[in-house]
C-alpha positions as CSV (number, residue, x, y, z in Angstrom):
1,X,-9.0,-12.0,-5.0
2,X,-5.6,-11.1,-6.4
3,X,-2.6,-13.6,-4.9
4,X,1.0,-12.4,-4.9
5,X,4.0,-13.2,-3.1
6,X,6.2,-10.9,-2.0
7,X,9.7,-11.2,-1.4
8,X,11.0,-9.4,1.3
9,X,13.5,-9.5,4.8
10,X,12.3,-7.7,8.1
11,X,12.6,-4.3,8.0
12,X,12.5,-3.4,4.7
13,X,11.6,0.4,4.3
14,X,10.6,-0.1,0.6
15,X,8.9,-3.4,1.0
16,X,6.4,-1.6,3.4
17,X,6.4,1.2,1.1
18,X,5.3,-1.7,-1.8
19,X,2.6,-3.4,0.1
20,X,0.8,0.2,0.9
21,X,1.1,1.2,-2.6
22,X,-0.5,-2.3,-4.0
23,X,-3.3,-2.2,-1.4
24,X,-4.3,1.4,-2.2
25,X,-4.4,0.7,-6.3
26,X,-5.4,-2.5,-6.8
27,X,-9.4,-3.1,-7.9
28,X,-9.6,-6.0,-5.7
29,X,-8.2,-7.6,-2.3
30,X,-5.5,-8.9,-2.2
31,X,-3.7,-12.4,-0.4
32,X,0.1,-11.4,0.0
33,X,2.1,-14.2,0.6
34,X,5.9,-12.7,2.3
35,X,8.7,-14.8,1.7
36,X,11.6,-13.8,4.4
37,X,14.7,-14.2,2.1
38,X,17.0,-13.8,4.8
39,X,16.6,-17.7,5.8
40,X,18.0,-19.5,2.4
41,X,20.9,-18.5,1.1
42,X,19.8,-19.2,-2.7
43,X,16.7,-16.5,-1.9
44,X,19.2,-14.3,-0.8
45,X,21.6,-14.6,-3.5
46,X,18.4,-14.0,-6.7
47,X,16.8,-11.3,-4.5
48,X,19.0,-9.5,-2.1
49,X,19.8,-6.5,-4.1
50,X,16.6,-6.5,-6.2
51,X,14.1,-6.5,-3.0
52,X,10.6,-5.8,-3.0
53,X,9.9,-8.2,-5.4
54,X,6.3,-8.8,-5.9
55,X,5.4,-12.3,-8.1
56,X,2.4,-13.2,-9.6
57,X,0.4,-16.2,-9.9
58,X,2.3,-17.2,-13.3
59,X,5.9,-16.5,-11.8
60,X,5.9,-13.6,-13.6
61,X,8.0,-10.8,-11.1
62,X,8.3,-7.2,-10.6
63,X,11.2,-5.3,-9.5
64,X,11.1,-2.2,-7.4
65,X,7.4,-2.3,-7.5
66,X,7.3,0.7,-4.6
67,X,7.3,3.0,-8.1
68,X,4.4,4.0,-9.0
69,X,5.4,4.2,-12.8
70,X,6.6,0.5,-12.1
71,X,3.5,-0.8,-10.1
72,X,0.9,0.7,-11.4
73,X,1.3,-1.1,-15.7
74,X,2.0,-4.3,-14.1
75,X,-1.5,-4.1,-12.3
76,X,-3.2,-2.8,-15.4
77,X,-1.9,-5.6,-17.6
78,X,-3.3,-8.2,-15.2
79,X,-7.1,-5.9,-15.0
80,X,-6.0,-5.5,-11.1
81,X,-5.4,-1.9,-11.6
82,X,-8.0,0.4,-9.5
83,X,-8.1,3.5,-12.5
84,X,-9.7,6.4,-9.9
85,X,-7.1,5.3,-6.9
86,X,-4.6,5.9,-9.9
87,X,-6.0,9.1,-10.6
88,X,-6.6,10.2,-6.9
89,X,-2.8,9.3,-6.7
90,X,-1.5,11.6,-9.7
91,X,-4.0,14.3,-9.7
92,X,-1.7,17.4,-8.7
93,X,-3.5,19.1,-5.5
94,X,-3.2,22.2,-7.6
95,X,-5.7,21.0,-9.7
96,X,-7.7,20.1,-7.1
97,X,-9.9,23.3,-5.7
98,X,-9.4,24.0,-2.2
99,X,-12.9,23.8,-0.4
100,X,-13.1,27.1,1.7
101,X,-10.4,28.8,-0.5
102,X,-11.4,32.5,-2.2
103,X,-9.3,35.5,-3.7
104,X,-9.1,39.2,-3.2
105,X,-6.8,41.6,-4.9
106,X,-5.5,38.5,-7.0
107,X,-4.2,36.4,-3.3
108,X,-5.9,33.2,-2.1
109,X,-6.7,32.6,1.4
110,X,-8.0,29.7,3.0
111,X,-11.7,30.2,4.8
């Protein structure tokens, strides 16, 4: 099991954004501990402009982990990273063949 903490304040757009992101690549399940920021001052004043902030088990943080180019290294350095979600994520759908799809007179059309 992979244990982070994640700190966050309620409502936060990109937090959400984070946490869906992190569950769809990483290899294993993860325990995400929130920490509300908005209830200590000190929280508020390290991580107020630098929210989501995911931490691992070592203290070792990640800023503005909702970006995949961001998220994704950090998870492979720690063996967390699920390679084929990766790919499933990056693979442009114009690579992918549509099922049902043909051409005439050089058009496609879906069937």
């Amino acid at each position: 099991m992979i244990t982070l903490s994640l700190y966050t304040t309620l409502g936060c757009h990109l937090c959400a954004q984070l946490e869906s992101l992190l569950l769809t690549l990483a290899n294993d399940e993860v325990s995400l501990q929130r920490v509300e920021i908005s209830e200590d001052d000190a929280l508020v004043e390290r991580y107020g402009v630098r929210i989501p902030v995911l931490v691992d088990e070592r203290g070792i943080e990640l800023d503005r982990g909702f970006e995949l180019e961001r998220l994704s290294p950090w998870l492979s350095e720690r063996g967390w990273l699920d390679e084929a979600a990766l790919a499933a994520l990056t693979t442009s759908p114009v690579d992918t063949p549509v099922k049902g799809a043909y051409r005439r007179q050089g058009r496609r059309f879906l069937g």
